[in-house]
C-alpha positions in Angstrom: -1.6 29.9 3.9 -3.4 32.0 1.2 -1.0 30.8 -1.6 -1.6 27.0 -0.2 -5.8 27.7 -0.9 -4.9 29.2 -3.9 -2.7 26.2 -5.4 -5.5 23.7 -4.0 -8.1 25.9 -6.0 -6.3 25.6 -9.2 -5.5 22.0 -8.6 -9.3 21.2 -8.3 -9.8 23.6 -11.1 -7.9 21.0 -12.7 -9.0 18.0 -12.4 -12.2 19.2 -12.8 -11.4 20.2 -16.5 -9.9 16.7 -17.3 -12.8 14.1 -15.6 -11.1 11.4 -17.6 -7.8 12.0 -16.0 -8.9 12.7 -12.7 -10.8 9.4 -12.4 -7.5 7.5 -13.5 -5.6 9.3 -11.1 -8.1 8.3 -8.3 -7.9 4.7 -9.2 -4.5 4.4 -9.6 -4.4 5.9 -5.8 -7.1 3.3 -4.7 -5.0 0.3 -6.4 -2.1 1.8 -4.8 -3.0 2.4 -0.8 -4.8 -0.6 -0.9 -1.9 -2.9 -2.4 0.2 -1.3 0.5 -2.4 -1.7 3.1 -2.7 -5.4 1.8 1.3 -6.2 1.9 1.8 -4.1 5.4 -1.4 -6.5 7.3 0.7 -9.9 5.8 3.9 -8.5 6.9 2.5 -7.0 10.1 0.9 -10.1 11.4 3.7 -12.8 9.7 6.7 -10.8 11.0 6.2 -7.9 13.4 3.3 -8.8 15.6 4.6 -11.3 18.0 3.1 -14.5 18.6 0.4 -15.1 21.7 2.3 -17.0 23.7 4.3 -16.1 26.4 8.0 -15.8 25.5 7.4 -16.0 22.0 11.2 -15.1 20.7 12.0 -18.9 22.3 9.4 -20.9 19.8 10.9 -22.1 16.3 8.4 -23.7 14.1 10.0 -26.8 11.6 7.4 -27.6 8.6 7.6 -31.1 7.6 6.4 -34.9 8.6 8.6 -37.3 10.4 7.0 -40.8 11.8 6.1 -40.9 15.3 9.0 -43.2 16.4 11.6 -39.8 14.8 9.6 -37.5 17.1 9.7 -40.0 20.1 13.3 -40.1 19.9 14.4 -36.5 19.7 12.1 -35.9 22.6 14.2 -38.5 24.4 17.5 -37.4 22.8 16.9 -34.1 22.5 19.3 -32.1 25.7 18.1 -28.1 24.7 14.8 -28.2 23.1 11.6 -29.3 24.0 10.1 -30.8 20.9 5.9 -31.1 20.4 4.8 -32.6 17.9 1.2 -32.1 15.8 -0.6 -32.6 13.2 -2.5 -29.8 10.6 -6.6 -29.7 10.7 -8.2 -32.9 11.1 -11.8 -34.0 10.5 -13.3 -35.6 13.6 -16.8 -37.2 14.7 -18.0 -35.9 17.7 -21.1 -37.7 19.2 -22.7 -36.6 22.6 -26.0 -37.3 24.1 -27.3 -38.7 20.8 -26.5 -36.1 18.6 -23.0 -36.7 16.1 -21.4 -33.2 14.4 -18.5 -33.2 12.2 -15.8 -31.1 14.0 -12.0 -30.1 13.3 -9.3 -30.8 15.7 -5.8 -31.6 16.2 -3.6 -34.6 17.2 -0.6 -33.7 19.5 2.4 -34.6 21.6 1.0 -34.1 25.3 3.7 -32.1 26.0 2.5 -29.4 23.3 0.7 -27.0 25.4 3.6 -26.8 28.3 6.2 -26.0 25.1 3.7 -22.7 23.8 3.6 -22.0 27.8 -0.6 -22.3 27.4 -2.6 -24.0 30.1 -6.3 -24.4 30.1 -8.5 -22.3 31.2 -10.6 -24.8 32.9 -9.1 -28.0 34.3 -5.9 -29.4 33.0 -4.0 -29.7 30.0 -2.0 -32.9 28.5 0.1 -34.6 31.3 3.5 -36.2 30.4 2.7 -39.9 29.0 -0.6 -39.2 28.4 0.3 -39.5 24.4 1.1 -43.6 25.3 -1.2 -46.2 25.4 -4.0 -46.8 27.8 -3.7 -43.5 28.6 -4.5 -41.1 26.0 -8.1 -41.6 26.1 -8.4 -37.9 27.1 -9.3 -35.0 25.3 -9.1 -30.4 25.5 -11.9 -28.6 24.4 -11.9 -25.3 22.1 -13.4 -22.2 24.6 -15.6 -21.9 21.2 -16.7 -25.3 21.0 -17.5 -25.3 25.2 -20.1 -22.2 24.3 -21.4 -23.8 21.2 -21.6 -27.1 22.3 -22.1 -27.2 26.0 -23.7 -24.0 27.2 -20.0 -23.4 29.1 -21.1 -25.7 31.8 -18.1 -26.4 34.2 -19.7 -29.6 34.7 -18.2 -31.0 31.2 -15.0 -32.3 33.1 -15.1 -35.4 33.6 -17.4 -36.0 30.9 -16.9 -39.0 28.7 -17.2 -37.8 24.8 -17.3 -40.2 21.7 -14.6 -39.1 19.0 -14.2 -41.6 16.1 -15.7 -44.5 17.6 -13.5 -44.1 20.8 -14.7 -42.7 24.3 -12.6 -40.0 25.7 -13.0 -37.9 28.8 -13.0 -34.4 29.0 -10.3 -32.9 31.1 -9.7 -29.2 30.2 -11.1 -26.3 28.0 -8.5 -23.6 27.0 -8.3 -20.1 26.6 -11.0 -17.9 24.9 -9.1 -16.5 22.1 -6.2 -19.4 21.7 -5.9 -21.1 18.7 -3.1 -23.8 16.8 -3.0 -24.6 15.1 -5.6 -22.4 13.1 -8.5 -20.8 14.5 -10.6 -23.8 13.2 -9.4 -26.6 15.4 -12.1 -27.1 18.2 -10.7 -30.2 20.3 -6.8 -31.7 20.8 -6.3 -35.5 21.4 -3.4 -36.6 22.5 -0.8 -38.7 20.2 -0.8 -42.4 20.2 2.9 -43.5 20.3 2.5 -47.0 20.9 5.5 -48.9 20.2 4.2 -52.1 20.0 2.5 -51.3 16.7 5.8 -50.7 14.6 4.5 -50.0 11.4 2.3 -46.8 13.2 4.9 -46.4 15.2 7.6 -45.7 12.2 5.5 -45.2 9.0 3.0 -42.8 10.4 3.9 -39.5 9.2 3.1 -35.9 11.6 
């Protein structure tokens, strides 16, 4: 132990002959266990930590746009995956009780919430065909945007909201703490695939 305090006294002594070199030394530490603290949080939360879902190791994410009619027909096709579809952060109008506010949401297959194995945490989420016309006039609230919004009242169900000019009822609020797909999105609406409008239905790009 003594010949440990001794070599620690010497180093000091040192390092306290040589400020200049000392005070490269230290940044070059600094630059260095912050780089690596830097590269292990990316890699920690991109690679190791697993994703909030349950089952996790059974979701495979595919970047790229394909028209609605593509996603519509490997849903239908599809015999061993369950496809969902959505889109990245959208800019919405919001209008309730007089008062408009410029929110972020996202568009998505209805069947996106039963393929991350995520239900609401009030009422319901999307039901199958409710991404088809005449009945995906419905919309999920962010738990962030139910306490900012609407004082968390349970009441909200049922609750008609304006979003871009069309009405759509309230019929679930999910999970504190859940968010896709960023932590910026405060409402989902369903898709529209509506066949009948073919250049929508095969030019429009999610």
């Amino acid at each position: 132990m003594g010949a440990i305090f001794q070599d620690l006294r010497f180093g000091w002594r040192q390092l306290a002959r040589n400020p200049g070199f000392t005070l490269v030394a230290l940044i070059t530490l600094a630059l260095g266990i912050g780089a690596n603290a830097a590269m292990f949080s990316v890699v920690n939360a991109v690679l190791l930590r697993p994703l909030p879902y349950p089952q996790p190791d059974r979701l495979v994410s595919v970047t790229g746009f394909y028209p609605k009619g593509a996603i519509a027909s490997l849903q239908a096709d599809s015999k061993t995956l369950k496809i969902a579809a959505y889109t990245p952060d959208t800019a919405f109008n919001l209008t309730w009780q007089g008062q408009a506010e410029r929110l972020t949401g996202s568009v998505v297959s209805a069947n996106l919430f039963s393929v991350l194995g995520m239900g609401a945490e009030l009422g319901r989420a999307f039901r199958p065909g409710e991404d088809r016309p005449g009945q995906d006039r419905v919309v999920i609230l962010s738990d962030a945007l139910w306490k900012k919004r609407f004082n968390r009242d349970p009441a909200i169900l049922g609750h008609v909201l304006r979003i871009d000019g069309d009405d759509r009822e309230v019929i679930g609020v999910m999970p504190s703490g859940f968010a896709f797909p960023s932590s910026r999105v405060q409402l989902w609406l369903p898709l529209d695939f509506d066949l009948r409008n073919s250049f929508d239905y095969w030019n429009t790009n999610f």
